[in-house]
N, C-alpha and C positions, 0 to 999 in steps of 0.2 A: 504494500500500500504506500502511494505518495504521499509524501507532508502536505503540510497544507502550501509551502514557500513554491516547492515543485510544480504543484499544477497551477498555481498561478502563472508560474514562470511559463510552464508550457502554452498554458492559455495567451498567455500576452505573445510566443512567438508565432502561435497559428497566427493572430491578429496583427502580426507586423510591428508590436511598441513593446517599450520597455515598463519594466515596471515602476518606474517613477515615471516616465508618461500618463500611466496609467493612476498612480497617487495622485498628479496632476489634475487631470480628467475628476475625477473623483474625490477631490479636496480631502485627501489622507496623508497622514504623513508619511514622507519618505523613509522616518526612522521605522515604521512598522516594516517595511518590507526587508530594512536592515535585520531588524529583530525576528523578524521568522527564518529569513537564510541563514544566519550567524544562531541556530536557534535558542535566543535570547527567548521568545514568543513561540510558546503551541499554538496559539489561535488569535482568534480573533471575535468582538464582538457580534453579536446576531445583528444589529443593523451595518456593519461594515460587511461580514457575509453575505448578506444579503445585494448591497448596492454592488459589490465586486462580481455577482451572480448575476445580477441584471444586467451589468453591463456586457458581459460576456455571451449573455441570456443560455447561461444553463443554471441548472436547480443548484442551488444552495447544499443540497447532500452532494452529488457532485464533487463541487468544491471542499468539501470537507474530507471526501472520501471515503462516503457511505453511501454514495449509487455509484453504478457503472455506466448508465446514460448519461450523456452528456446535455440536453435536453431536456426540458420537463415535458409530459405526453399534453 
């Protein structure tokens, strides 16, 4: 199973940006995504999951690493 740092990372390269791009876009901070790759941070808050799920528009388990679709049905 991927971290949580992982499929973000992956997600943002299907998407073509980085992920402080993507903190960017999403007014997060850059140190969060410091802190999930250096794993300072397991996770992440349920509305930060959420908006990084949307953005990407896959479900929120997903992102976590508790579905295997990458889409909500």
């Amino acid at each position: 199973m991927a971290n949580l740092y992982e499929t973000i990372a992956a997600l943002c390269e299907q998407a073509g940006i980085r992920p402080g791009r993507l903190c960017d876009e999403l007014a997060l901070s850059r140190g969060l995504m410091t802190d999930l790759k250096m794993g300072r941070k397991k996770g992440v808050s349920a509305e930060t999951a959420q908006k990084i799920a949307s953005f990407f528009g896959v479900s929120v388990g997903y992102l976590l690493g508790l579905d295997d679709m990458e889409t909500t049905p």
